[in-house]
C-alpha positions as CSV (number, residue, x, y, z in Angstrom):
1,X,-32.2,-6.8,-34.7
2,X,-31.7,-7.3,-31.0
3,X,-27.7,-6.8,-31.6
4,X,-28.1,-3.5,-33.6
5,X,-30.4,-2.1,-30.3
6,X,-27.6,-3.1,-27.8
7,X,-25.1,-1.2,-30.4
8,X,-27.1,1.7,-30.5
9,X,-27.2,1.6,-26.9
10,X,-23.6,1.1,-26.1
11,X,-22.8,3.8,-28.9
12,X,-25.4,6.5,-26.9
13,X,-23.3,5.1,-23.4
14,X,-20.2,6.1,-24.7
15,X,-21.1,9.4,-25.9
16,X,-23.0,10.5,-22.5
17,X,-20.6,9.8,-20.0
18,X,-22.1,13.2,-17.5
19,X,-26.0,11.9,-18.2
20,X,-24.2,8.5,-17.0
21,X,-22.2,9.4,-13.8
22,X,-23.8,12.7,-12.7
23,X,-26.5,12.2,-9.6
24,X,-27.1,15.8,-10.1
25,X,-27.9,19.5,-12.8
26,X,-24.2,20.1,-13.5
27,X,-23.3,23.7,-12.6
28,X,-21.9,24.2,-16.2
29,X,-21.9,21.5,-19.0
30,X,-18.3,20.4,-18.6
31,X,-18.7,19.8,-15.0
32,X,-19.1,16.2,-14.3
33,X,-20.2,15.1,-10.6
34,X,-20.0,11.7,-9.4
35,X,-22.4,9.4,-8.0
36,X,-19.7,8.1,-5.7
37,X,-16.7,9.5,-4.6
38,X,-13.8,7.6,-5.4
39,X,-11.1,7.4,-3.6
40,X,-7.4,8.8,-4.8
41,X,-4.3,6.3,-4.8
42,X,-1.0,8.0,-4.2
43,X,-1.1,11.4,-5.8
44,X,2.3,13.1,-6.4
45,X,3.9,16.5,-7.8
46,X,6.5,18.4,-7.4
47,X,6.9,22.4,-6.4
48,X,8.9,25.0,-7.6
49,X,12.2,23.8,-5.4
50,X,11.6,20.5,-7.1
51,X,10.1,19.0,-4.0
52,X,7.8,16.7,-3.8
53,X,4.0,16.6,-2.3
54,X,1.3,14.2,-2.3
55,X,-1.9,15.2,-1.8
56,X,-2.1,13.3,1.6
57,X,-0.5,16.7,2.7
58,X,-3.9,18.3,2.4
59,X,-6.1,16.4,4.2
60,X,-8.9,17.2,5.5
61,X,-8.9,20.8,3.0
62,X,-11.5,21.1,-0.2
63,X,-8.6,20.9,-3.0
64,X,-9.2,21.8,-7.0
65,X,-6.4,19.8,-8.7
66,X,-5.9,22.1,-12.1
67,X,-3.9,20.5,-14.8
68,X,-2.4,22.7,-17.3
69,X,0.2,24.0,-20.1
70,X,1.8,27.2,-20.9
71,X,0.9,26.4,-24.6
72,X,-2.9,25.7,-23.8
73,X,-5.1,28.7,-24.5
74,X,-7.9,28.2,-22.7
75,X,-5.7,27.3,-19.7
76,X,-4.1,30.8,-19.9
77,X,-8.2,32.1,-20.0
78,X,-9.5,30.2,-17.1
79,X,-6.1,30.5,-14.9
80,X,-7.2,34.3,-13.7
81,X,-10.4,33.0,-12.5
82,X,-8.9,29.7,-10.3
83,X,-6.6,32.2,-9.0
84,X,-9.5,34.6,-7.9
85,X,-11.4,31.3,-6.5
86,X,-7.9,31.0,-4.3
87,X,-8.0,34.3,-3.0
88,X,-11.5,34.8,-2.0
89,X,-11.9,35.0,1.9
90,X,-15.1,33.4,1.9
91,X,-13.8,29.7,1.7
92,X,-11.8,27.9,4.8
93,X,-10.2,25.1,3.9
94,X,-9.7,25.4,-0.4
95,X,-6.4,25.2,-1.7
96,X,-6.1,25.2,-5.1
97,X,-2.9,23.1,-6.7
98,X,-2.0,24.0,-10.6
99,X,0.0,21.0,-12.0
100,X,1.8,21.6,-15.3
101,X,2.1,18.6,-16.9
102,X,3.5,20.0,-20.6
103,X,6.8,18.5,-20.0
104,X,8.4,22.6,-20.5
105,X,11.0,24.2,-18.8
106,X,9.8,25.7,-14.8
107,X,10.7,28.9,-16.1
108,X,8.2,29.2,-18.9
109,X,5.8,28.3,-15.2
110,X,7.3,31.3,-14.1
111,X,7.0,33.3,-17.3
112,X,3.3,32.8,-17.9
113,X,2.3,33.4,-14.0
114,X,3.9,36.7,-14.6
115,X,2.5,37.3,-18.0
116,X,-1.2,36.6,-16.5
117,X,-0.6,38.4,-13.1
118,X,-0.9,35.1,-10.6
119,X,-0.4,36.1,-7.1
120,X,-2.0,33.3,-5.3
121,X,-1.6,30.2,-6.9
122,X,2.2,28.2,-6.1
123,X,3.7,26.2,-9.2
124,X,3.4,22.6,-9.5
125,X,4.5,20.2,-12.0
126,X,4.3,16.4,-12.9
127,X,7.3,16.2,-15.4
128,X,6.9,12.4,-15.4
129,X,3.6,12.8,-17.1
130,X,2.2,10.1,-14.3
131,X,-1.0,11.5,-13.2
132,X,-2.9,12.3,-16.9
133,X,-2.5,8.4,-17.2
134,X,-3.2,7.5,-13.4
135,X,-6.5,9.5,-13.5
136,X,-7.5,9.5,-17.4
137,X,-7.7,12.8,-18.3
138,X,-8.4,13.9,-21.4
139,X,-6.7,16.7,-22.6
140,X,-5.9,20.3,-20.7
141,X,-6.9,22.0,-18.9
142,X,-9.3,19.8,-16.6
143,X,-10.0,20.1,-12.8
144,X,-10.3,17.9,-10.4
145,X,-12.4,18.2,-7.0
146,X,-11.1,16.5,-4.0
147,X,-13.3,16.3,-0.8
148,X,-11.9,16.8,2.8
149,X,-11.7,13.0,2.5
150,X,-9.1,13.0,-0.2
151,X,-12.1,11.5,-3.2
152,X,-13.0,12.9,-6.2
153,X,-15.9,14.4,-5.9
154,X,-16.2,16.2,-9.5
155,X,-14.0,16.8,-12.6
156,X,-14.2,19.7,-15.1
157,X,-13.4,18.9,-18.5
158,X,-11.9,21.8,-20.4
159,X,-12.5,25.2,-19.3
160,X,-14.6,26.6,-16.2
161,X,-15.1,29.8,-14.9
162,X,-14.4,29.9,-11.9
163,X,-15.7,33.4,-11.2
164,X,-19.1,31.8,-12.0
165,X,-21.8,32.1,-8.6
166,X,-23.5,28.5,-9.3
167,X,-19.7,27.4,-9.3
168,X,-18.9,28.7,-6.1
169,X,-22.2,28.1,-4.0
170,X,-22.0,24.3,-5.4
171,X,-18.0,24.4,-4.2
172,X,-18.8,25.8,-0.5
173,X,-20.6,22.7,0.2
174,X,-17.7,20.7,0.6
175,X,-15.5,23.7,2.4
């Protein structure tokens, strides 16, 4: 009997991981905030001119590391609102880093930033497909939130408007 209850419990643990690690009300239901930051090992990605940044560069900056595809759908829904969160004066330090990790060509980057108007986001990619293993995501697209301090803070998995109000008042407390 006891080792059914410990199943049942484990089972619920699996299935309940923002109950589990969230110290706070999520903003929205795929947001998932962290009792403790955690620190980033070496992050790198490449630009558009195929060179390469780690996010050591933005120290000391709120970043939202956005992984994406040209082929996901609701990446090409959320992208419009991540690149209004980039352009909105009302935020100091946030810069907001796309990385395409679909393994496709930098000009079908290129093609869908013009197909969905992006002014103010740059290009990045991981074509080594190194970082969804190094930080477990799940799928695209999912956001990352870095502190000034270079630790996750939060993750979004799946979609987010970024438009949202609760979003951004939560965001500005780490600008």
């Amino acid at each position: 009997m006891k080792l059914s209850f410990f199943k049942i419990i484990f089972i619920f643990y699996l299935i309940s991981p923002t109950y589990t690690y969230s110290i706070e009300q999520p903003v929205f239901k795929n947001l998932v905030i962290h009792k403790k930051a955690k620190k980033l090992d070496f992050i790198e990605f490449k630009n558009i001119e195929n060179k390469e940044h780690t996010l050591s560069k933005f120290e000391n900056k709120l970043v939202i590391l956005n992984f994406w595809a040209t082929w996901c759908a609701p990446c090409r829904d959320e992208m419009p609102s991540l690149d209004r969160l980039k352009s909105r004066k009302d935020f100091n330090n946030l810069h907001v880093i796309p990385i395409n990790i679909g393994r496709e060509e930098l000009l079908k980057s290129i093609e869908f930033f013009k197909q969905i108007n992006i002014k103010n986001l740059d290009i990045y990619y991981d074509d080594k497909m190194i970082l969804p293993k190094k930080l477990m995501l799940r799928g695209v697209p999912t956001s990352i939130i870095v502190n000034k301090k270079g630790e996750e803070v939060a993750r979004i998995i799946g979609s987010a408007n970024f438009d949202d109000k609760k979003f951004i008042n939560w965001l500005k407390k780490f600008d």
